[in-house]
C-alpha positions in Angstrom: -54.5 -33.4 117.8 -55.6 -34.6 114.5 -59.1 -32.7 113.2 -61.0 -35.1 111.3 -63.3 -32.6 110.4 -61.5 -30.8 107.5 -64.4 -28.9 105.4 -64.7 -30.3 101.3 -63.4 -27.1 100.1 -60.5 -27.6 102.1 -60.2 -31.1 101.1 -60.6 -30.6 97.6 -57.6 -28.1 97.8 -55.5 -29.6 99.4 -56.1 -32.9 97.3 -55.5 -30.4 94.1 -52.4 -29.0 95.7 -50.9 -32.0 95.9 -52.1 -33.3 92.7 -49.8 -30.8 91.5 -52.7 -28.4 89.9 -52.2 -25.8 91.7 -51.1 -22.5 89.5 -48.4 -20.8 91.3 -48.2 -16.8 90.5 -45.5 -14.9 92.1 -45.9 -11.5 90.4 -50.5 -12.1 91.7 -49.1 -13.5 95.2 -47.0 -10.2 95.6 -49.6 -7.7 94.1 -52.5 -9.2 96.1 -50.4 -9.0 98.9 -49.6 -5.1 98.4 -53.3 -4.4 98.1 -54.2 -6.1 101.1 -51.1 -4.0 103.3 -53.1 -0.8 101.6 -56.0 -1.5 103.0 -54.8 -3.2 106.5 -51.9 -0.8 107.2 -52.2 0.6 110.4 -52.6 -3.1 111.6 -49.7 -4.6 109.8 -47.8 -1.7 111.3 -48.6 -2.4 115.1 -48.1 -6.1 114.4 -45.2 -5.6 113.1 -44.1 -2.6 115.8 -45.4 -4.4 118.5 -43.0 -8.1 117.6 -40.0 -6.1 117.1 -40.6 -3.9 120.2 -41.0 -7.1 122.3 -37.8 -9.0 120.3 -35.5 -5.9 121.0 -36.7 -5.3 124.4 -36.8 -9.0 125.7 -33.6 -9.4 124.2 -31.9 -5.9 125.7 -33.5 -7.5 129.5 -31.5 -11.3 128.8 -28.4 -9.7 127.9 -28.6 -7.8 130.9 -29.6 -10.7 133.3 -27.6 -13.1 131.5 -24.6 -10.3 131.6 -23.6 -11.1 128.3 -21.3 -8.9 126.2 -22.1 -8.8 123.0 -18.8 -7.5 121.3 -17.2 -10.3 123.0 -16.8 -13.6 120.9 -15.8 -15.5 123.7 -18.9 -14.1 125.6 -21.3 -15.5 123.2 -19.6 -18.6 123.2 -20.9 -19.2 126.9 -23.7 -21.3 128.0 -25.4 -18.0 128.7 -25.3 -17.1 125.3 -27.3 -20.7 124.4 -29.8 -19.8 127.1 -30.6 -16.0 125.4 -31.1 -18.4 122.4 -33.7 -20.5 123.8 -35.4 -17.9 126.0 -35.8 -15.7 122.6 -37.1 -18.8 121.3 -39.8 -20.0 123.9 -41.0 -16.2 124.0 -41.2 -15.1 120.1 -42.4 -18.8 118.3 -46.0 -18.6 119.6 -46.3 -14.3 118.7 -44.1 -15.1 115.3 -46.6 -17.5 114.6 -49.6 -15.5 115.4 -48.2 -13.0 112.9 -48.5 -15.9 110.3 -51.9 -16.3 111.3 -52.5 -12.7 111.1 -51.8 -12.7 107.2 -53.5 -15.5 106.7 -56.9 -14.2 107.9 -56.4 -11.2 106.3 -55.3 -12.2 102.7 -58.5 -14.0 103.0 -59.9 -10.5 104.5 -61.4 -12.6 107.7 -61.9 -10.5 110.7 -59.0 -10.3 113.0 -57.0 -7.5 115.9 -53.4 -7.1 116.7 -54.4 -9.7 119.8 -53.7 -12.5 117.0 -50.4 -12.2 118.0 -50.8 -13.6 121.6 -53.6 -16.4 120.9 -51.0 -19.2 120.1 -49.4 -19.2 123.6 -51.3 -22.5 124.8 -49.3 -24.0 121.8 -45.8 -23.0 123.2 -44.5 -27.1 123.9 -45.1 -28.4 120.4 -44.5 -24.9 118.5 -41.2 -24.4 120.0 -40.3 -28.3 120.1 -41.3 -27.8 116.2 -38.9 -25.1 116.1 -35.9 -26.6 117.5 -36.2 -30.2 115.7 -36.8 -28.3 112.5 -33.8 -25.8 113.4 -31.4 -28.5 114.6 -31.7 -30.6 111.0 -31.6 -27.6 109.4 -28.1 -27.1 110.9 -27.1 -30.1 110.1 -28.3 -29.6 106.5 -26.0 -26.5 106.7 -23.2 -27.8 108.3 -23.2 -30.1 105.6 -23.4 -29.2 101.9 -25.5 -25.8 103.0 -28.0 -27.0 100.4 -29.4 -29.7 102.4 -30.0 -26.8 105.3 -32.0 -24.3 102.6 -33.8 -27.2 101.5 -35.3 -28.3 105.4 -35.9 -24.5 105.5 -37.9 -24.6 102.6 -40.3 -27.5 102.8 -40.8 -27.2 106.7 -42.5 -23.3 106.5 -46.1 -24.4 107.1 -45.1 -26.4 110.1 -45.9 -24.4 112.5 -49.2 -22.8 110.6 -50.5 -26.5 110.1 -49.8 -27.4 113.7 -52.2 -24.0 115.2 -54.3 -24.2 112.4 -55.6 -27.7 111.5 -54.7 -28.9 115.1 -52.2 -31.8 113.4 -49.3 -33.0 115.6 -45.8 -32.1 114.9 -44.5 -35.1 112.9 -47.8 -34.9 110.6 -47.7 -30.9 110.1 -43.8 -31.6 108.8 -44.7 -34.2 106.7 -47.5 -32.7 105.1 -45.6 -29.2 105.3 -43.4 -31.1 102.8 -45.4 -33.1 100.6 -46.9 -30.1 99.4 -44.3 -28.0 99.0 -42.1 -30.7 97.2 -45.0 -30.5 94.5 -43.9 -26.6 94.1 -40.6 -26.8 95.0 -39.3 -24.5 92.0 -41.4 -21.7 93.0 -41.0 -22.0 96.6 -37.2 -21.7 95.5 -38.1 -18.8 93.7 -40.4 -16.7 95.4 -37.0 -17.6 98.8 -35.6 -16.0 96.5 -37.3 -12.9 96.4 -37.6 -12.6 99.9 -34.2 -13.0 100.6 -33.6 -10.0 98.5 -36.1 -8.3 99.7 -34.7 -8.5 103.1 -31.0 -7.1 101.9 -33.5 -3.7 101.8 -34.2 -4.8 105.6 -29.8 -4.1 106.2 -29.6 -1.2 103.7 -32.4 0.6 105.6 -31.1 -0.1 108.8 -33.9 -2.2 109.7 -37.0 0.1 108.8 -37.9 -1.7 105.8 -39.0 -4.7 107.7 -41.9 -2.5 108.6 -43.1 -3.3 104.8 -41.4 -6.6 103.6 -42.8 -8.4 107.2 -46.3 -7.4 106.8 -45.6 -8.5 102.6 -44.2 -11.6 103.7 -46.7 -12.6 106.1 -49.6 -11.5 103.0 -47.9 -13.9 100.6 -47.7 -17.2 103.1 -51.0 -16.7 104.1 -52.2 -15.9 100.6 -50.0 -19.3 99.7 -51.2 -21.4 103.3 -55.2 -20.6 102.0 -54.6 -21.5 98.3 -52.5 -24.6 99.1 -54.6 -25.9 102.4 -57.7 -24.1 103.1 -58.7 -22.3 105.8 -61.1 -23.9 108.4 -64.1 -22.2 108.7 -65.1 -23.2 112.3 -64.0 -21.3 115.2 -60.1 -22.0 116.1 -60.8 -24.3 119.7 -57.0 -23.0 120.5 -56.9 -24.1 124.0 -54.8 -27.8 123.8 -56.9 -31.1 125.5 -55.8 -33.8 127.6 -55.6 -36.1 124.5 -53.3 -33.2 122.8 -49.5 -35.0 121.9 -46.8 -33.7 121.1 -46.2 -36.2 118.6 -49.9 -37.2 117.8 -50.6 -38.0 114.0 
């Protein structure tokens, strides 16, 4: 799945970004981000609304069908409980990353609908095998020293992106997902930071908060995804080939 046709500009920034040159600005990311949630609120709001509508309700439907109790500890200990896991999973990668997608075009104020949400579907194998390699070392990571964990977290982010986006395979997206981050790793570390704060307003709020830091999030990894690796100018050709792998590099 490897695009050999990366545009200069892209090139030349992603041969910058990992050069090192890049000039990373939290406090620009975050108010560039605000102004673009200004001016594409109602859309950031039915993204947003529409993901956590479909979470909630696909995941109200499993527990039924799964008959699951979720004040039970023993009852979310069950194989049942593992397959709500990776039915959530299989469902919510491709829209989750179609919301990435979504603030990537408009940080970079391309033209774009609430359908980006459901145009990553014919990606489900390699986006959800992404998801569960990256998830399962992560794990470990956590298991381990917890730091280990964060730090799989952090580098892998554009995985997914890179995999939609500039059609890579899944070993090449993590790599490169890495290589790049490892240059900024400091701000990455910082700006998690933020977030993660950011989404202790999420609990306090009792979850309506999300309806701003999502939409802000999404702004600020696009913003971040553009900057770092460029976005392709060409229409996306988001319907996999017979010579589409898994693992192609």
């Amino acid at each position: 799945m490897t695009d050999n046709n990366q545009s200069p500009v892209n090139s030349s920034r992603l041969e910058r970004a990992l050069a090192g040159e890049y000039q990373f600005n939290i406090r620009q990311l975050f108010a560039e981000a605000q102004t673009h949630y200004k001016q594409h609120l109602g859309l950031l709001l039915k993204a947003t609304g529409l993901l956590m509508a479909i979470g909630l309700g696909a995941m109200m439907v499993l527990i039924n069908v799964l008959s699951l109790d979720m004040t039970s500890v023993e009852s979310m200990q069950t194989s049942n409980a593992g397959l709500l896991d990776i039915a959530m999973l299989i469902l919510m990668t491709p829209m989750i990353v179609g919301f990435r997608m979504l603030g990537i075009k408009l940080s970079q104020n391309k033209s774009t609908s609430i359908n980006e949400l459901f145009q990553y579907f014919p990606h489900i194998l390699v986006l959800v095998t992404a998801n569960l390699l990256i998830s399962l070392v992560m794990q470990v990571g956590l298991n381990l020293l917890i730091l280990p964990g964060l730090y799989v977290y952090l580098v892998t982010q554009f995985t997914v992106v890179l995999i939609v986006e500039k059609r890579l395979g899944l070993l090449p997206s993590i790599i490169l997902s890495a290589r790049v981050t490892n240059r900024y790793l400091l701000s990455f570390t910082l700006l998690l930071l933020a977030f993660a704060m950011m989404f202790v307003l999420v609990l306090f709020t009792m979850g309506l908060a999300i309806l701003w830091v999502g939409p802000i999030y999404t702004l600020v990894m696009g913003r971040l995804y553009a900057d770092l690796f460029g976005v392709d100018e060409a229409p996306q050709q988001i319907h996999p080939t017979d010579k589409d792998s898994i693992l192609d590099a």
